[in-house]
C-alpha positions as CSV (number, residue, x, y, z in Angstrom):
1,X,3.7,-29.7,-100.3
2,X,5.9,-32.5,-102.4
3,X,5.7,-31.9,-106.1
4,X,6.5,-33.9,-109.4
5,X,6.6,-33.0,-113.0
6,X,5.8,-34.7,-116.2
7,X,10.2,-35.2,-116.0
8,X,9.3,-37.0,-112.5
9,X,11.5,-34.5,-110.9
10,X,10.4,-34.0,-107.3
11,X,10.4,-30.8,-105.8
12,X,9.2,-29.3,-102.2
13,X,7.3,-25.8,-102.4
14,X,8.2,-23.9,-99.4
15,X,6.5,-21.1,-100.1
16,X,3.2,-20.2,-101.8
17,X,1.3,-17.0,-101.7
18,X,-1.3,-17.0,-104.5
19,X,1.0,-15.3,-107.1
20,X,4.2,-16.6,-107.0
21,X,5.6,-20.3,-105.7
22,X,9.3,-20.7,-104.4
23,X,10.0,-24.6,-104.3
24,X,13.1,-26.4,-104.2
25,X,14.0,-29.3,-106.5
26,X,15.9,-32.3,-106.1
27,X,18.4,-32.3,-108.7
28,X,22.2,-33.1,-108.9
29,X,24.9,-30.8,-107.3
30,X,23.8,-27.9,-105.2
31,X,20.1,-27.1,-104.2
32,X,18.8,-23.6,-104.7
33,X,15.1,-22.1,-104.7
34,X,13.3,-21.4,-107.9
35,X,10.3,-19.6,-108.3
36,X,7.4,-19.7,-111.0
37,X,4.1,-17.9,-110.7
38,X,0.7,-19.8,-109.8
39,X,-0.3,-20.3,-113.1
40,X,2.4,-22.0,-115.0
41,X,3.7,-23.9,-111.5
42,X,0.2,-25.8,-111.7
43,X,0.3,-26.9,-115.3
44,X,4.0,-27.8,-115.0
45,X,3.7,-29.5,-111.1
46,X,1.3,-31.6,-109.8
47,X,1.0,-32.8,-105.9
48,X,2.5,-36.2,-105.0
49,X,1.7,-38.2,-101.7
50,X,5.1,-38.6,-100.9
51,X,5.4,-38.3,-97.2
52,X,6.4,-34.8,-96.4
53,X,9.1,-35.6,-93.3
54,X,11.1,-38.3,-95.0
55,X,11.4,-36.1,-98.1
56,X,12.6,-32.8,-96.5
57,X,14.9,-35.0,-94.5
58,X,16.4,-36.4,-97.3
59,X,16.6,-32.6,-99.3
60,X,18.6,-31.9,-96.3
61,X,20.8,-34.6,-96.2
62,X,21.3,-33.9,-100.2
63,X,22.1,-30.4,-99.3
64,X,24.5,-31.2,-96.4
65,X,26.4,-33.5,-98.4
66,X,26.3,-31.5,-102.3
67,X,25.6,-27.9,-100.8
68,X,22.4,-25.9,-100.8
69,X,21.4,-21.9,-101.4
70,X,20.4,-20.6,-97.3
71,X,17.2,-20.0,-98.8
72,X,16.8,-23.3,-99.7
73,X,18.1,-24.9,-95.9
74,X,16.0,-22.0,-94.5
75,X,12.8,-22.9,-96.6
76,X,13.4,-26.2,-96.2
77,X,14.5,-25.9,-92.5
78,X,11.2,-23.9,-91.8
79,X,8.6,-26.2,-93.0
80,X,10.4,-29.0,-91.1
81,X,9.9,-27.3,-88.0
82,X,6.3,-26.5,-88.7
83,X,5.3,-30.0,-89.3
84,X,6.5,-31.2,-86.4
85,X,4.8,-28.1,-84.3
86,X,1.8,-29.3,-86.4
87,X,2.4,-33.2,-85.6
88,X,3.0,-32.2,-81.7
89,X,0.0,-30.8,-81.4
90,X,-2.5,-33.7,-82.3
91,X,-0.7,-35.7,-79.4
């Protein structure tokens, strides 16, 4: 899911599990996972219908080039491969 605050800071959660959310947010210098619980990530985030492969392609790329936390490349690198599993299998 692609996120933006009120700051319009984008951010990609890449994982959620009804308590806590882990996302990673596109910011200068190296990427790294943060985590907030439920309640205060959805008064501080909202959903954005940014197209989800183009965005955690270009996380990667800012990661590649800047430097990212492997729990960010492996969050991010996770929910790449499971949209395209999930794209695959409507064709």
């Amino acid at each position: 899911m692609i996120v933006t605050n009120k700051n319009h800071e984008t951010a990609i959660v890449v994982r959620r599990d009804g308590v806590n959310v882990s996302f990673v947010r596109l910011k200068a210098g190296k990427l790294g996972c943060e985590r907030m619980d439920e309640t205060s990530f959805r008064e501080n985030w909202h959903e954005s219908p940014y197209p989800l492969p183009d965005t955690i392609e270009r996380f990667l790329e800012h990661g590649r080039i800047h430097g990212a936390t492997q729990e960010a490349i492996k969050g991010l690198t996770r929910l790449q491969e499971r949209d395209r599993a999930v794209i695959a299998n409507l064709f």
